[in-house]
N, C-alpha and C positions, 0 to 999 in steps of 0.2 A: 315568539317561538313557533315554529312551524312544525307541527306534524306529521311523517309520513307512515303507512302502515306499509311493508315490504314481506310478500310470501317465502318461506325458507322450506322448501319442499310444500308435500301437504300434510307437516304435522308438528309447523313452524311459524311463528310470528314475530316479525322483526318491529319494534314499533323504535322508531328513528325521531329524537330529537332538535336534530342540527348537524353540522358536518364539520365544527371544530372542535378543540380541544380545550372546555372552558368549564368552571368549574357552576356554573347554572344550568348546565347541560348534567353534568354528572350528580348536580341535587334532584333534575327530574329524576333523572335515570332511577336514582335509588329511592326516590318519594314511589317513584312506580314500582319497583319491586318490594318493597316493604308492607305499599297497601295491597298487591296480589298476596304476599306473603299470610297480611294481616285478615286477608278475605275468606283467605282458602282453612286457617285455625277457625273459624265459625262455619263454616261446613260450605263455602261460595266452591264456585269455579270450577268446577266439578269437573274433570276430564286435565288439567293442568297439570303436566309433571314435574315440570322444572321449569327456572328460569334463569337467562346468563346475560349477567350485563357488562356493555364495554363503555368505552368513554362516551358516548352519544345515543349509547342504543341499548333497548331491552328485547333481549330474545325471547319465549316464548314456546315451551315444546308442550305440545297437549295430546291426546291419543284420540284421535279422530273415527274411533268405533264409541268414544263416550261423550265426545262432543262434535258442532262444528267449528269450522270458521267465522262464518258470521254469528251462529250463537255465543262464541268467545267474545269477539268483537264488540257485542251489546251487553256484554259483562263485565269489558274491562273499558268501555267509554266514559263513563260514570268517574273514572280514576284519574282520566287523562288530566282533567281540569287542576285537580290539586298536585297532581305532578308536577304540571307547567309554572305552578306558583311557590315551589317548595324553596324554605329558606337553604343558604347551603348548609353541607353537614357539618354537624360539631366535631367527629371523629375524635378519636384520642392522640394522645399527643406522647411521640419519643423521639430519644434521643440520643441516637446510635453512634459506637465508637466506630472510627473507620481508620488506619492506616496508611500515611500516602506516601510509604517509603520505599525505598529498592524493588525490589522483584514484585511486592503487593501494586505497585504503580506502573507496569510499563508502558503508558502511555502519557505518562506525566508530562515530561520534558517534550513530547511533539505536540501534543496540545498546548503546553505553553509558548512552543514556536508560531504555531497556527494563527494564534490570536494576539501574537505580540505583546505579551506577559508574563514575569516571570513563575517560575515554578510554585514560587510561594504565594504567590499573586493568585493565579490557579486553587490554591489549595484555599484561600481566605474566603472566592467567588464561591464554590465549591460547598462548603461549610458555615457560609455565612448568612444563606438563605435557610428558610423553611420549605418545606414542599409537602405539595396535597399527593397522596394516594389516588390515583384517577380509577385505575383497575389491575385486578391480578390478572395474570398469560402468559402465555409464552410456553412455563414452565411453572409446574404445582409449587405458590408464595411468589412467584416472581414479579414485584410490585414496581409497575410504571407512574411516575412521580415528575410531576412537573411544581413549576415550570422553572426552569434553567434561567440563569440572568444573562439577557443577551449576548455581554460579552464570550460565552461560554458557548456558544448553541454553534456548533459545527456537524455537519451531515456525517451518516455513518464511514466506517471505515470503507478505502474500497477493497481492500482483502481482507475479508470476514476471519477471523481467525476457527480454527476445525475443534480447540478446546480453549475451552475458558476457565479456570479454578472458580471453585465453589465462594461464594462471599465475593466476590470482584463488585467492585462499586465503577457504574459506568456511566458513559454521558452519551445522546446522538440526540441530532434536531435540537428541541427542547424542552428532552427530558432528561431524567437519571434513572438509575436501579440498581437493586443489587441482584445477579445471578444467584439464586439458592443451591443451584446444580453445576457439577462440568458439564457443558453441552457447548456448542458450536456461538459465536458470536459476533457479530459485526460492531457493536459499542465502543468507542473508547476506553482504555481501562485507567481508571485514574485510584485508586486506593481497595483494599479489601478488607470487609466488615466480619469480624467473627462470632456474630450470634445468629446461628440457624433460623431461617424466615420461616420451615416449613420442617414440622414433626407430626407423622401419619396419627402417633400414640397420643399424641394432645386432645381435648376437645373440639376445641377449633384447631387444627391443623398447618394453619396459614397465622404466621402472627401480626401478621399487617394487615387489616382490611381498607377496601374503598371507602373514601371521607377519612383515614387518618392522617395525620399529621407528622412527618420527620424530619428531625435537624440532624445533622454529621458533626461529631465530635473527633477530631485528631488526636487521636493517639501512638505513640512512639511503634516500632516495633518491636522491642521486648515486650511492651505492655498489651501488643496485639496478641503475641505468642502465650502469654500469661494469661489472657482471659480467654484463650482459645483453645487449653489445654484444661482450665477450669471449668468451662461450658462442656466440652466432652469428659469429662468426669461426671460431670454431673451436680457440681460444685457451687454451679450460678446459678439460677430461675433466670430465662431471658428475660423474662416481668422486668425483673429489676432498672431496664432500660424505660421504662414505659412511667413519663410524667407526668403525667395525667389521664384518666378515664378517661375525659372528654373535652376537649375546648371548652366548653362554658363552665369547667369547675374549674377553671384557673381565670373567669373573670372576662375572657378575650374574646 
């Protein structure tokens, strides 16, 4: 694993893993951020505001009237090492319903053209794997989730679409996601998931983090409509999807 350290203005530090999308990449990522995290509650690193991490890379914003660069640098060297060597993450593990019918899929049927499979073929490929959380973006919970099984991995649309419904469950390259918001989107749409990824009034506000683990469970669409009217009631705890705490309490 190679190291690079990348300036992001002057009150920015990119510290750069690798340049693919691999999940010993994203065990540093978060070995590193957890032990700044872990540094900074015993009173370390003084001048550190935040930090954002993507799939290969931890960024770094510090206020450069309380530190420098290189005095960061000699504070956060010490970290790299056990970074580099971090098991990957246990995350927690859910198991979300998704919908692959009518109008919740309209890209169902051209993605099964695409790959020369049928729709339900699709839907098995789709549902039949596990996927790691790599990183939230995009949009506040919007959780990119690899990795797709080949036969599945198709490049983005080439007309983006200008809206997306909220809960769409989508595919491009390979990965998946679900959209928490209407916004603009280029993905595949292949089913739509109805438990909200992202409430401002929650603790944690994001209910997906980096290192968890999701499987897609098919569900009809009456039964979409059903727990989708119960979730805005107020009726469900999104918890309730959530099967474990953590990988290693299920043994795996």
């Amino acid at each position: 694993m190679t190291i690079r350290i990348l300036d992001a203005g002057d009150a920015a530090l990119t510290i750069e893993f690798g340049d693919a999308i691999d999940p010993r990449l994203l065990a540093a990522v978060n070995a590193l951020d957890a032990a700044i995290a872990a540094r900074q509650a015993a009173g370390g690193l003084a001048g550190v505001i935040e930090t954002m991490p993507t799939f290969r890379s931890l960024t770094v914003f510090f206020d450069p009237l309380a530190t420098s660069r290189a005095g960061l640098l000699a504070e956060l060297q010490p970290l790299f090492a056990a970074a580099e060597h971090a098991a990957p993450p246990a995350g927690r593990r859910w198991r979300l319903p998704v919908c692959y019918e009518g109008e919740a899929a309209p890209d169902l049927a051209d993605t099964a053209r695409a790959i020369g499979r049928s729709a339900d073929e699709v839907i098995a490929l789709h549902s039949g794997s596990e996927y790691l959380v790599y990183m939230l973006g995009f949009l506040p919970g919007f959780p990119f989730m690899g990795d797709l099984p080949e036969a599945l991995r198709l490049p983005r649309r080439t007309e983006p679409r200008v809206r997306v419904p909220p809960g769409s469950v989508a595919i491009a390259t390979g990965l998946t996601a679900i959209y928490p918001w209407e916004s603009p989107g280029g993905w595949h749409l292949l089913g739509r998931c109805p438990v909200p990824l992202f409430d401002a009034t929650r603790a944690a506000p994001s209910l997906l983090a980096a290192g968890d683990r999701v499987r897609f469970e098919p569900v009809t669409m009456a039964e979409y409509e059903r727990l989708a009217a119960a979730l805005a009631a107020g009726e469900i705890d999104p918890q309730r999807w959530l099967v474990a705490a953590t990988a290693n309490e299920t043994g795996t």
